[in-house]
C-alpha positions in Angstrom: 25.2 -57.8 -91.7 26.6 -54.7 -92.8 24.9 -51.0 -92.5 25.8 -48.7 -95.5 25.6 -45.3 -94.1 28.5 -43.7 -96.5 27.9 -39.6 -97.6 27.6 -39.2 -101.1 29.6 -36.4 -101.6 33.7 -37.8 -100.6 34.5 -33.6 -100.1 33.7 -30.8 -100.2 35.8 -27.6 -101.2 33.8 -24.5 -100.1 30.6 -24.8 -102.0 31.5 -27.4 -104.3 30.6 -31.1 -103.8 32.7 -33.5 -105.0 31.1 -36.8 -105.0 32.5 -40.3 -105.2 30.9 -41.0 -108.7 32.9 -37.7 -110.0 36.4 -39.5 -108.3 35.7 -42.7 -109.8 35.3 -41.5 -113.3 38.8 -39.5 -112.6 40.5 -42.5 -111.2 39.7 -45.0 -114.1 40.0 -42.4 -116.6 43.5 -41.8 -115.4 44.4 -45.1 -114.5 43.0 -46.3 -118.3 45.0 -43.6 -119.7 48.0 -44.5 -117.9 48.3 -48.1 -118.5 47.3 -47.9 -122.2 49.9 -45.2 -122.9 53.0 -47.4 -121.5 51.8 -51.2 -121.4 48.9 -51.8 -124.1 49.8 -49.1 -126.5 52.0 -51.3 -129.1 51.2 -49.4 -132.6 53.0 -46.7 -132.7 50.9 -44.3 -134.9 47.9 -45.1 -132.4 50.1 -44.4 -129.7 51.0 -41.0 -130.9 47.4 -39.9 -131.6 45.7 -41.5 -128.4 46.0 -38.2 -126.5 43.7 -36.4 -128.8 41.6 -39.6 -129.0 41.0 -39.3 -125.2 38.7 -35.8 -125.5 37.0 -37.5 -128.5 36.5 -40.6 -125.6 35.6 -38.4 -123.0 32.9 -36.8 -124.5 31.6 -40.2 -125.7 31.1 -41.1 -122.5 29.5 -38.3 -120.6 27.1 -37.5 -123.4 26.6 -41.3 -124.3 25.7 -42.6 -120.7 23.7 -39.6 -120.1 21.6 -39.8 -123.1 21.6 -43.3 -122.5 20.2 -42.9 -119.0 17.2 -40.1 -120.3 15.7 -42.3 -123.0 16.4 -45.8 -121.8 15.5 -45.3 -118.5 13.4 -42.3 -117.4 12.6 -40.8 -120.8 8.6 -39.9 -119.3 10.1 -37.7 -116.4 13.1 -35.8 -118.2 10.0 -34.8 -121.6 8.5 -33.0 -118.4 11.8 -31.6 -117.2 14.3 -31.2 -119.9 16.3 -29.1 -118.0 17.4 -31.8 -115.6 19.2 -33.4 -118.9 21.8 -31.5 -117.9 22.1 -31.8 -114.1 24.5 -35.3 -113.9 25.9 -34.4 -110.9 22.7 -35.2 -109.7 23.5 -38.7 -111.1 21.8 -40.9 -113.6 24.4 -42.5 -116.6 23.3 -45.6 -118.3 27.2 -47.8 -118.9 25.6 -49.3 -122.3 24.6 -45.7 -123.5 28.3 -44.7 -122.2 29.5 -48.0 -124.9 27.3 -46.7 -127.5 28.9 -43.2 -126.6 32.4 -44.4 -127.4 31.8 -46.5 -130.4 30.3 -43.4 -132.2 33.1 -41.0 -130.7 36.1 -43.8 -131.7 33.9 -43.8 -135.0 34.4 -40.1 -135.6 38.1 -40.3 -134.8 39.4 -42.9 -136.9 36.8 -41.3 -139.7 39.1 -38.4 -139.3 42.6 -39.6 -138.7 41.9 -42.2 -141.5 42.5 -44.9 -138.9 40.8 -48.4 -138.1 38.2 -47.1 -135.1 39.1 -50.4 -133.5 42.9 -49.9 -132.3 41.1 -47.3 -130.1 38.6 -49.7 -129.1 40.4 -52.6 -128.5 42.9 -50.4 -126.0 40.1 -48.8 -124.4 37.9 -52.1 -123.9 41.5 -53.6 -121.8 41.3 -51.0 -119.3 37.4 -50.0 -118.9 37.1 -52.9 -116.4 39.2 -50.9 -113.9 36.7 -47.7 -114.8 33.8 -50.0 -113.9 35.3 -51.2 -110.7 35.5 -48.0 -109.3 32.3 -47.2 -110.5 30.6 -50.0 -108.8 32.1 -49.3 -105.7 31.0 -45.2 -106.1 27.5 -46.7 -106.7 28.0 -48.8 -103.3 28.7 -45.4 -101.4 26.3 -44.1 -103.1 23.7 -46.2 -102.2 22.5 -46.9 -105.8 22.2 -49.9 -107.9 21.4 -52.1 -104.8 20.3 -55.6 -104.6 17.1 -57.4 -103.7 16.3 -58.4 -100.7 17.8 -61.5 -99.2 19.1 -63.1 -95.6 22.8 -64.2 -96.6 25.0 -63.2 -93.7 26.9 -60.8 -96.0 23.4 -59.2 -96.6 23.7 -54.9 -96.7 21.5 -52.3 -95.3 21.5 -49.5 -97.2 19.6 -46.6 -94.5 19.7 -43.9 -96.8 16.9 -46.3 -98.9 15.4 -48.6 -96.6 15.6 -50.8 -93.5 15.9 -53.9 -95.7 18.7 -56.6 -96.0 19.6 -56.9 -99.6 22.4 -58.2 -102.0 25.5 -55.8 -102.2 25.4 -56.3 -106.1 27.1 -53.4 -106.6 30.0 -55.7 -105.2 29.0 -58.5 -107.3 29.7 -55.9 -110.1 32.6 -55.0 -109.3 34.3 -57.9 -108.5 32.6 -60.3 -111.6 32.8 -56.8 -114.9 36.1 -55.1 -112.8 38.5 -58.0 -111.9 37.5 -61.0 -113.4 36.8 -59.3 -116.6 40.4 -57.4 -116.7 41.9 -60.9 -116.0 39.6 -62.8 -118.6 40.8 -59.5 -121.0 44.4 -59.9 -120.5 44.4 -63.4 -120.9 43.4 -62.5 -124.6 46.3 -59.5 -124.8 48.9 -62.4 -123.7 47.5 -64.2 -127.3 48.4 -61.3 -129.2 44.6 -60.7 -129.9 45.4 -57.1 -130.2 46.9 -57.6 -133.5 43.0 -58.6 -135.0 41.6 -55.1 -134.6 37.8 -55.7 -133.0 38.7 -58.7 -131.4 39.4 -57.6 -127.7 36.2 -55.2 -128.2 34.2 -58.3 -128.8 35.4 -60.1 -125.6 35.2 -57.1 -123.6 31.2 -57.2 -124.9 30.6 -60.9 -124.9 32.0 -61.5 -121.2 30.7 -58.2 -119.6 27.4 -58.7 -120.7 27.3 -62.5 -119.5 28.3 -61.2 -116.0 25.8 -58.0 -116.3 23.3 -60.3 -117.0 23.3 -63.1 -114.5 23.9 -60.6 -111.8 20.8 -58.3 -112.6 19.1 -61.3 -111.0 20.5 -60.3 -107.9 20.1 -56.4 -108.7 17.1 -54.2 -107.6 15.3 -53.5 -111.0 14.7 -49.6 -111.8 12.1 -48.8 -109.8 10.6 -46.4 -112.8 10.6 -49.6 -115.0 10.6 -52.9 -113.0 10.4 -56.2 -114.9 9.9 -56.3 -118.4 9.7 -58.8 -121.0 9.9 -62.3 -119.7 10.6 -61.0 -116.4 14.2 -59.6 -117.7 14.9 -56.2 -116.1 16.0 -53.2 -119.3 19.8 -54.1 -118.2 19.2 -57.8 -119.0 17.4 -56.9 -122.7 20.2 -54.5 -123.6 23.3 -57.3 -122.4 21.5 -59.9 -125.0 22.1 -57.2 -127.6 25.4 -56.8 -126.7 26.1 -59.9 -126.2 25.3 -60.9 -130.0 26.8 -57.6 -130.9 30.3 -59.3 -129.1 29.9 -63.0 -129.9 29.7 -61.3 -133.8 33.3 -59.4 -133.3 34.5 -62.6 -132.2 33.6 -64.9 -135.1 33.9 -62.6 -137.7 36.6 -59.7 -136.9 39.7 -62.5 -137.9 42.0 -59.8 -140.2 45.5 -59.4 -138.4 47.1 -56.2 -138.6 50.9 -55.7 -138.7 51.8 -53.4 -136.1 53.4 -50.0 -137.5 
């Protein structure tokens, strides 16, 4: 039994907060950044462009997982307090609204540099498994995303919620859609998969959302929506979605693309 009694906020610096979500968005962002630039970065024009690209991704990603979070997930309270839309220091990001955030934003860019939005993708979608291990680990200190209850010995209690032993799933997460997904990922880079633009996006999709889905069994549903459909919690319906969305990129994204 473990008691999870971590402060939110890693630091402060006079009056300003700065939390463990905040450093784990820096972390994999730079982290991403610097692997793709010197390992995964092998065409040349992308390479020399992928610096601009990173605002464009940026962007996708804040305004993506917040919007995300307001209308998949607590749509009724932010109508009544629009004004907390803005407040994501006060957390709230939805990770599929933060995909859907990127996909438009790598959209716009390649629009604009007349290049295939999926060299961008396919870089990014090798390195977002580090970004969601560190996220999953700021949710643990956070005391967010927890499990349900259950009496394994490895069982957490998270005091700032409850007295209750429950899954660490946030563990689950970030061992299962951080490690074993980079591996699974790289495994796919070794077989020159980068070379079919799409294809490494569609793995990232098809084996993140099998993990995300299996392990919202052992995840807490939000407590503004509970169980929906069949039981499934939202997470579960949006990782079918994705999952046929990935399984699609796989079968049918086949062109290879000579590096330049």
């Amino acid at each position: 039994m473990f008691i999870n009694n971590f402060d939110p906020v890693a630091f402060q610096i006079f009056s300003l907060e700065i939390r463990w979500y905040s450093l784990a968005y820096i972390v994999g962002i730079l982290i991403g950044w610097i692997l793709s630039k010197k390992i995964f970065l092998t065409n040349q024009q992308v390479n020399v462009k992928f610096d601009d690209y990173i605002t464009y991704l940026i962007l996708g990603i804040i305004i993506g997982g917040r919007l995300g979070y307001v209308f998949i997930y607590n749509l009724d309270y932010y109508l009544v307090n629009l004004t907390d839309i803005l407040k994501i220091w006060e957390g709230g990001m939805s990770f599929h609204g933060a995909v859907a955030g990127i996909i438009i934003s790598s959209l716009i860019f390649g629009k604009i540099n007349n290049d295939n939005s999926f060299y961008y993708m396919d870089v990014v979608a090798l390195v977002a498994p580090i970004g969601i291990f560190f996220g999953r680990i700021a949710n643990f200190l956070n005391s967010e995303l927890y499990g349900t209850t259950t009496s394994v010995p490895w069982a957490v209690k998270f005091i700032q919620i409850d007295n209750l032993s429950r899954h660490p799933s946030q563990l689950y997460e970030a061992f299962f859609e951080g490690i074993v997904l980079f591996v699974i990922l790289l495994y796919f880079y070794k077989k020159q998969y980068l070379k079919i633009p799409g294809k490494i996006s569609g793995f990232f999709l098809f084996f993140y959302s099998i993990f995300r889905f299996i392990l919202e069994f052992f995840r807490a549903p939000d407590t503004q929506l509970g169980y929906l459909i069949f039981g499934f919690t939202m997470g579960q319906i949006i990782s079918i979605i994705f999952i046929i969305v990935g399984l699609s990129l796989i079968l049918f994204k086949n062109e290879i693309i000579q590096q330049r």
